[in-house]
C-alpha positions as a printed NumPy array, in Angstrom:
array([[-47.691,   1.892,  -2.585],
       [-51.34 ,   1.747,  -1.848],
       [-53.074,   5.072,  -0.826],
       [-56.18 ,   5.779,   1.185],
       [-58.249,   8.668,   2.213],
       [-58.434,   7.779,   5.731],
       [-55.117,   9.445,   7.863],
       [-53.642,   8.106,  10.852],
       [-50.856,   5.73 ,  12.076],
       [-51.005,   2.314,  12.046],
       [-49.356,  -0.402,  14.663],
       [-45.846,  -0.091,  13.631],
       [-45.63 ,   3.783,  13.706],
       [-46.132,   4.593,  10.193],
       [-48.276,   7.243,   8.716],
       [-50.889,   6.222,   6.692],
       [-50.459,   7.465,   3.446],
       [-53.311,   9.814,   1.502],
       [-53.55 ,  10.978,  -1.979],
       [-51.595,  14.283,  -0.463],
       [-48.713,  12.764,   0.947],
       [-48.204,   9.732,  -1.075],
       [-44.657,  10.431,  -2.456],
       [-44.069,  10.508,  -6.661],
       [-40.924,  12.028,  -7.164],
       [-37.627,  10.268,  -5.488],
       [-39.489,   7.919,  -2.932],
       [-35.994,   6.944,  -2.044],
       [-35.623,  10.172,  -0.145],
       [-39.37 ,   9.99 ,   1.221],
       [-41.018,   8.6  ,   5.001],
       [-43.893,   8.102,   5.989],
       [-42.837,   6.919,   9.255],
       [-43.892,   8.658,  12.458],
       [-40.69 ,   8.299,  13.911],
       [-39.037,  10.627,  11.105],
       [-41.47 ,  12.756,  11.433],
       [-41.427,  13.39 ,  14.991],
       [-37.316,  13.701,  14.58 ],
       [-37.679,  16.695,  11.75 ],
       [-40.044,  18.182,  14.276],
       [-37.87 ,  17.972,  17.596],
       [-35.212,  19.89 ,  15.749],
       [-36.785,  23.124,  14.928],
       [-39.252,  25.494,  16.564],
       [-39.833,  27.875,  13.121],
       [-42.501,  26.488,  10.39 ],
       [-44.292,  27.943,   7.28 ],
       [-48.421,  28.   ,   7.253],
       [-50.128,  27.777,   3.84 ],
       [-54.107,  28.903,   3.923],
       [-56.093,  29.968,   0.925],
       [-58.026,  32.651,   1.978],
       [-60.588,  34.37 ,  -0.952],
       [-58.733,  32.616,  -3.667],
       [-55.88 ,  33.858,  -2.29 ],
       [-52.892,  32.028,  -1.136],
       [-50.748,  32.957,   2.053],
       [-47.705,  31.424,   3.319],
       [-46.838,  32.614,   7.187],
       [-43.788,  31.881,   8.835],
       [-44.708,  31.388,  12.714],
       [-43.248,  29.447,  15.951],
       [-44.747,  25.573,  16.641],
       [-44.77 ,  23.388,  19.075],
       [-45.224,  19.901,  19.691],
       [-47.586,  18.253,  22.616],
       [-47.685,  14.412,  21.892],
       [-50.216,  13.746,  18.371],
       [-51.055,  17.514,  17.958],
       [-49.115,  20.099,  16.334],
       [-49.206,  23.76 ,  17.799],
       [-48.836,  26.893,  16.252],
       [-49.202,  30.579,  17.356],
       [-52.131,  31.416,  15.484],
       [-51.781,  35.267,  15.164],
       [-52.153,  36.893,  11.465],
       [-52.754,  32.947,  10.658],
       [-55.743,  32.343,  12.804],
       [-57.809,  36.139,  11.538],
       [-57.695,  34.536,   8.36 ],
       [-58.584,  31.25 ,   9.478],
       [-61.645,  32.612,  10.953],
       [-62.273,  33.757,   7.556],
       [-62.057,  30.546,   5.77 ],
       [-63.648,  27.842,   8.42 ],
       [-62.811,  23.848,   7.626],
       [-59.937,  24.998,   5.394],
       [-57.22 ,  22.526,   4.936],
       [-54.029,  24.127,   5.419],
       [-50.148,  22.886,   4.665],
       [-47.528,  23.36 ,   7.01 ],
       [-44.16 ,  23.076,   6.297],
       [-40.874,  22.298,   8.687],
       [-37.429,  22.679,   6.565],
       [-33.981,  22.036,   7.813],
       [-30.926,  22.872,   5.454],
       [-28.248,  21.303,   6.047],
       [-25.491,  21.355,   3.601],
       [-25.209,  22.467,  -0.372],
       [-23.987,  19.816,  -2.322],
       [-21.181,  21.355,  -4.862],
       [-20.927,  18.869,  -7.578],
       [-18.726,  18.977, -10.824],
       [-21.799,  20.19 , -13.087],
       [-24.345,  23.226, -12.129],
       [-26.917,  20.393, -13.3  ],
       [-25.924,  17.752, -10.043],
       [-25.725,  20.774,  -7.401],
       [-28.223,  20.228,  -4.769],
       [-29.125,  20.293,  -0.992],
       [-28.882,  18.373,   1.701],
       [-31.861,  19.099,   3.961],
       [-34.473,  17.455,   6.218],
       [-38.174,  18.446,   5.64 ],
       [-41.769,  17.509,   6.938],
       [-45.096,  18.695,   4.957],
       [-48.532,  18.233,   7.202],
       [-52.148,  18.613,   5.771],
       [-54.894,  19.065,   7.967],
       [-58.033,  21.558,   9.282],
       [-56.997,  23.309,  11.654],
       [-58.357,  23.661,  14.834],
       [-58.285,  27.167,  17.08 ],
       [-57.958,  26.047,  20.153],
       [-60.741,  27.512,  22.965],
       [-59.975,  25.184,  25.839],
       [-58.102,  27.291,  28.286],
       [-55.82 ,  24.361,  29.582],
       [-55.029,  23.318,  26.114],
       [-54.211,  26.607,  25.008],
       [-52.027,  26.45 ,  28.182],
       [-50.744,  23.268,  27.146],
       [-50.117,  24.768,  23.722],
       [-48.387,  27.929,  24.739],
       [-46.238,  25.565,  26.705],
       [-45.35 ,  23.806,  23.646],
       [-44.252,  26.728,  21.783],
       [-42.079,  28.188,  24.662],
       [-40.403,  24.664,  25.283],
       [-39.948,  23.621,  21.818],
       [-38.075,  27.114,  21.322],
       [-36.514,  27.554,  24.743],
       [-36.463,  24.49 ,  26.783],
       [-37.085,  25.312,  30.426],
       [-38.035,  28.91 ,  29.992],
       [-42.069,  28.377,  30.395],
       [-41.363,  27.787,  34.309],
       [-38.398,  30.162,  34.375],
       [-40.383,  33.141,  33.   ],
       [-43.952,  34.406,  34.259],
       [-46.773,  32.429,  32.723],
       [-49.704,  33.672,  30.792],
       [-52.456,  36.257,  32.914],
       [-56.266,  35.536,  32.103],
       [-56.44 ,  38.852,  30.205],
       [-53.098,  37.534,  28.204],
       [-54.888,  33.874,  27.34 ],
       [-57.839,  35.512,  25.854],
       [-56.046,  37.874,  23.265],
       [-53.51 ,  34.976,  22.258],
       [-54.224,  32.377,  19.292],
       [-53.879,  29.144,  19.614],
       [-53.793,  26.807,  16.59 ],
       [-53.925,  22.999,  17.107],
       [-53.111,  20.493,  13.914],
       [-53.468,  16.851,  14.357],
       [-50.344,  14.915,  12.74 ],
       [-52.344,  12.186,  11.048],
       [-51.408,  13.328,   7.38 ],
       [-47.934,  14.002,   7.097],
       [-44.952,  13.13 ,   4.353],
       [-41.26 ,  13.5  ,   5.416],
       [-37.793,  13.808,   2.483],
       [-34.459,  13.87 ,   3.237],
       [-30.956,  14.345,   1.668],
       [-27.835,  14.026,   2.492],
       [-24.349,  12.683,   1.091],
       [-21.995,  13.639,  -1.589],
       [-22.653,  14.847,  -5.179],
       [-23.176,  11.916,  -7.21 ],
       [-21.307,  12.599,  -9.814],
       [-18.159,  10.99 ,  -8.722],
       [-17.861,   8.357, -11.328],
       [-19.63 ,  10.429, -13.978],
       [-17.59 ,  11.88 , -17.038],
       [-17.375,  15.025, -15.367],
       [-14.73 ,  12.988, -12.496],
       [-12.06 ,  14.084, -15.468],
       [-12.454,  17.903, -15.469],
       [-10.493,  17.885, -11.934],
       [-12.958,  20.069, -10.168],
       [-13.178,  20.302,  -6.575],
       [-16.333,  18.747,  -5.75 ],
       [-18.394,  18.135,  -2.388],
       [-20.441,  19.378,   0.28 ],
       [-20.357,  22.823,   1.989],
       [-22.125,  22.708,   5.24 ],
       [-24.654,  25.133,   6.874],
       [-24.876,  24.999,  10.343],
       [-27.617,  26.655,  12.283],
       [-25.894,  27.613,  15.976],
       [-26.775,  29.495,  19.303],
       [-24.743,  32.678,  19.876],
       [-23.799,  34.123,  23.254],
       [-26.662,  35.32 ,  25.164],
       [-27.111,  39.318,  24.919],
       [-28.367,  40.976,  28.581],
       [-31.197,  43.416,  27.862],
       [-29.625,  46.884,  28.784],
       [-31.732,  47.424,  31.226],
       [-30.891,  45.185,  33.258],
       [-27.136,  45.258,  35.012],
       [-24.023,  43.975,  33.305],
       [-23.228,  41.654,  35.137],
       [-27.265,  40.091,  35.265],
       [-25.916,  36.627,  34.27 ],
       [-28.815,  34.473,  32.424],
       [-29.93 ,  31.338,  33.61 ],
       [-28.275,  28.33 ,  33.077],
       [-31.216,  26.78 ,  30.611],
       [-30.286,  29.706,  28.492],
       [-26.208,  29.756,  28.688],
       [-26.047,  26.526,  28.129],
       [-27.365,  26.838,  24.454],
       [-24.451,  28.956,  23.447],
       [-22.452,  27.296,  20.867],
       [-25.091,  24.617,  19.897],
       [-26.282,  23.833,  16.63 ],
       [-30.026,  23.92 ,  16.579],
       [-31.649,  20.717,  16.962],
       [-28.259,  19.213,  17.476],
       [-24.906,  18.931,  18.924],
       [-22.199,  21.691,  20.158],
       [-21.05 ,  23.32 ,  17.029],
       [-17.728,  22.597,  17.714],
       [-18.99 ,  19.175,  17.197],
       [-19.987,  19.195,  13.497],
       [-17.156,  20.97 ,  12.207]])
C-alpha cells in the first residue's frame, strides 16, 4: 500500500492514506474508506481527544458531532489547552465495543469492536454561524431533534462556548467481529464452552426532572429512544 503525505479523499470515497494512518498490524481488519468511517461516526456521539500540551500528554473524553467533511467537538478543558499549544496535531478517537470474544485459550480472547482514529490541527471555530452549525451537530448527533425542540444558544451563551472543528481528511478505521478462531485449533478437544458474549449499549426510560409534574410526558423525539441500542436497532432486536 503506497502512502503519501498529502490527506484527503479521492474519487471513489477512500481516504488517502498518510504515514499516520497507513495500517501495519492486521490490515485485514483496517479501512480507509470514507464510507466506514462516516458509519463508526453516525453511531456514537462520545469521543476521546489526545493533545500534547508542555510535553505533556492529555486524553479528554468530550461529545462530537458531525456536519458533512468536518468533525465537531465541544472544545471546553480541550480548547484552554489548545490555545496553549497553537498548530498542534491532535488524535481523536471514536470506539464502539461490541461483543467479547470468549475463546477456549486466555491467549485467543478478544473483542469485537468498531473504531475510527483521526489526525489533524484543530481548528477553534470563531465564525458565529459555524459555531451554530457546530453546536447543532453536537445536539443532533446526541439527541436527534432536540436542537429545535429545546431553546437555542443566546449571544452571551455563543461567546463563552468552544467550538472545535477537525477536518476528516486523515483518518484510519478497524473492525472485529465473529467467533473465536480457535474452533479447529487443538484446544476444540478440551470441551470448553466457547463464543461471543455481547455488550449492548441501550436507551433507558426517560426520567422527568422533579421539578417538573409527574405526569410532564417527554416529547416523542425523546420516548422514542427508549429501548434502542445506540447507533442501532431496538434492543429487543439484537438479543
Amino acid at each position: 500500500m503506497s502512502t503519501t503525505t498529502d490527506a484527503g479523499t479521492d474519487g471513489d470515497g477512500a481516504i488517502t492514506v498518510t504515514e499516520r494512518t497507513r495500517l501495519r498490524r492486521m490490515r485485514h481488519k483496517g479501512s480507509h474508506r470514507r464510507a466506514d468511517l462516516d458509519a463508526v461516526l453516525a453511531a456514537g456521539f462520545l469521543c476521546h481527544l489526545g493533545v500534547t500540551v508542555d510535553g505533556t500528554t492529555m486524553v479528554v473524553p468530550t461529545a462530537y458531532g458531525v456536519d458533512g467533511d468536518r468533525l465537531y467537538l465541544h472544545g471546553s478543558v480541550a480548547s484552554r489547552s489548545l490555545v496553549q499549544a497553537p498548530d498542534t496535531t491532535v488524535c481523536v478517537t471514536v470506539t464502539h465495543v461490541d461483543g467479547l470474544v470468549l475463546a477456549r485459550s486466555v491467549f485467543e480472547h478478544g473483542v469485537n469492536y468498531r473504531c475510527a482514529m483521526i489526525y489533524g490541527v484543530p481548528e477553534i471555530v470563531t465564525d458565529p454561524e459555524e459555531k451554530l452549525r457546530g453546536l447543532r451537530a453536537l445536539t443532533e448527533q446526541s439527541s436527534p431533534g432536540q436542537w429545535e425542540y429545546a431553546r437555542q444558544p443566546s449571544r452571551k451563551e455563543l461567546a463563552a462556548t468552544a467550538v472545535l472543528a477537525l477536518d476528516l481528511t486523515e483518518a484510519s478505521v478497524k473492525t472485529a467481529s465473529g467467533p473465536p478462531d480457535d474452533g479447529e485449533s487443538e484446544d476444540a478437544a478440551l470441551g470448553l464452552w466457547a463464543g461471543v458474549l455481547p455488550v449492548v449499549t441501550a436507551f433507558g426510560e426517560p426520567v422527568t426532572d422533579p421539578v417538573l409534574p409527574a405526569d410532564f410526558a417527554p416529547p416523542a423525539h425523546i420516548a422514542s429512544r427508549a429501548g434502542r441500542i445506540l447507533g442501532g436497532e431496538p434492543a429487543a432486536a439484537q438479543v
